[in-house]
C-alpha positions, -999 to +999 in steps of 0.1 A: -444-688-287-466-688-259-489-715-247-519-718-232-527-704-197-526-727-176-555-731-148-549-728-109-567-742-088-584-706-078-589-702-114-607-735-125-638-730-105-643-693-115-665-683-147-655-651-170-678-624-143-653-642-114-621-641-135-624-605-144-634-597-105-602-619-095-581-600-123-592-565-110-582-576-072-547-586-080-542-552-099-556-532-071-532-550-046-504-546-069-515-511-075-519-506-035-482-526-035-466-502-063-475-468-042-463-485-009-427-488-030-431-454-049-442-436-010-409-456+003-389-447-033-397-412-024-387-415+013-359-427+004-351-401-020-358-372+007-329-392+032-303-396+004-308-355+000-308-348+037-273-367+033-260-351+007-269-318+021-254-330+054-224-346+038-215-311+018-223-290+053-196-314+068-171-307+037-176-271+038-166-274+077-138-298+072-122-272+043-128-242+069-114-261+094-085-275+076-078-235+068-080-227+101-056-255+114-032-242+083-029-202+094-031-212+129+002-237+122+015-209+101+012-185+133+029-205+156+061-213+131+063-172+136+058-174+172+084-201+176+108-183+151+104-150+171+108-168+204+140-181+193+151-151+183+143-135+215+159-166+235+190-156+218+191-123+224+182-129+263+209-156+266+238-128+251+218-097+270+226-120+302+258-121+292+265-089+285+246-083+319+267-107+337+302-090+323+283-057+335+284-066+374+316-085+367+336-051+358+313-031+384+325-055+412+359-052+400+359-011+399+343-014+433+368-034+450+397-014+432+383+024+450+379-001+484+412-012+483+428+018+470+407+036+502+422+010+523+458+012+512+455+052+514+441+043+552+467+018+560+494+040+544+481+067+567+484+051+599 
């Protein structure tokens, strides 16, 4: 149940003519108010788009990225797996390199001193 309206003090000196005129201003200023909030409603409508559409740019990016960083880390277990496979092989080629020069110094140094015991002997 609702009671009587009550009367303000802007009210109680106005006649019908001044309360309708008094009616219509309020419900032009909330009128002006409610397309002030439906103008910022819509701005803010435009923003939380211009995020989203930022937001899924950004994802897209990160995914490529993230694909990227994966065959790139998948390349360099290959490089590092064919790098120690090459490591080895240069460690036992210097071996077999350093047994090389080994047995040629010792074949040199067996003709020189068979070339100097054949000179000695010939004295």
């Amino acid at each position: 149940m609702q009671g009587k309206a009550k009367e303000t003090d802007t009210t109680a000196e106005l006649d019908n003519h001044g309360l309708m005129n008094l009616q219509q201003q309020i419900m032009s200023q909330q009128n002006t108010e409610l397309d002030q909030l439906e103008q910022s409603v819509v701005t803010t409508k435009h923003v939380a788009l211009q995020i989203n559409e930022e937001t899924t740019l950004h994802n897209r990016l990160l995914d490529e990225l993230d694909g990227d960083v994966e065959t790139t880390g998948n390349r360099l277990r290959v490089v590092q797996q064919k790098l120690k496979l090459i490591m080895g092989r240069s460690g036992s080629c210097k071996l077999y390199l350093l047994i090389g020069l080994l047995l040629l110094l010792l074949m040199l140094m067996i003709v020189l001193g068979f070339k100097l015991a054949v000179y000695f002997v010939k004295l």
